[in-house]
N, C-alpha and C positions, 0 to 999 in steps of 0.2 A: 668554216666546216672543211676538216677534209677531206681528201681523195678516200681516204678509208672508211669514214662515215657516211660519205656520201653513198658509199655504195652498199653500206649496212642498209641503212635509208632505203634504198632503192630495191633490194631485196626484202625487206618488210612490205614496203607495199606492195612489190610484183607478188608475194608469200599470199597477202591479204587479194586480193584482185583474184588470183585462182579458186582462194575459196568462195568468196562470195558468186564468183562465176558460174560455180561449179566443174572448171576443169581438173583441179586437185584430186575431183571425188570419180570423177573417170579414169584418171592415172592407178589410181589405187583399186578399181574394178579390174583395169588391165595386171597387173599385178598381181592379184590375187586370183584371177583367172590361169595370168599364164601357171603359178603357182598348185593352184589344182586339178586344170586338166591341160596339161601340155600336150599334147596332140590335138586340141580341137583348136581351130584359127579365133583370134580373139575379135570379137563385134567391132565395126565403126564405131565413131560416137554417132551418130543419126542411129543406129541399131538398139547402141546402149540407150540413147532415150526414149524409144519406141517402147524398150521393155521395163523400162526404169517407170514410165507413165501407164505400161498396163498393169504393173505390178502395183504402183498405187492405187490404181482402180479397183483389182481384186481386194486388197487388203485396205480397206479405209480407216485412217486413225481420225479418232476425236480431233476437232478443229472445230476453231472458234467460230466460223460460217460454213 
């Protein structure tokens, strides 16, 4: 393997790892925050999950249990 692949390699799974994390899906909150309201300061992640988990609360989708 080389030097090149290896680090295609190495970026697929750092790629996979974010998402399944879910850091990828905060990046992209940031993002689209800064995007629509630039003037307001964008949440921590502990903020973002605080309202990420009330907001599943309010909106409940079908789920298997």
């Amino acid at each position: 393997m080389t030097a090149r692949h290896a680090r295609r390699w190495a970026r697929t799974v750092l790629w996979y790892l974010r998402e399944l994390t879910g850091e990828a899906e905060y990046d992209r909150y940031c993002e689209r925050h800064r995007r629509h309201h630039p003037q307001a300061p964008v949440p921590s992640r502990r903020e973002y999950d605080v309202l990420r988990t009330l907001h599943r609360e309010a909106h409940p989708q079908g789920r298997c249990c």
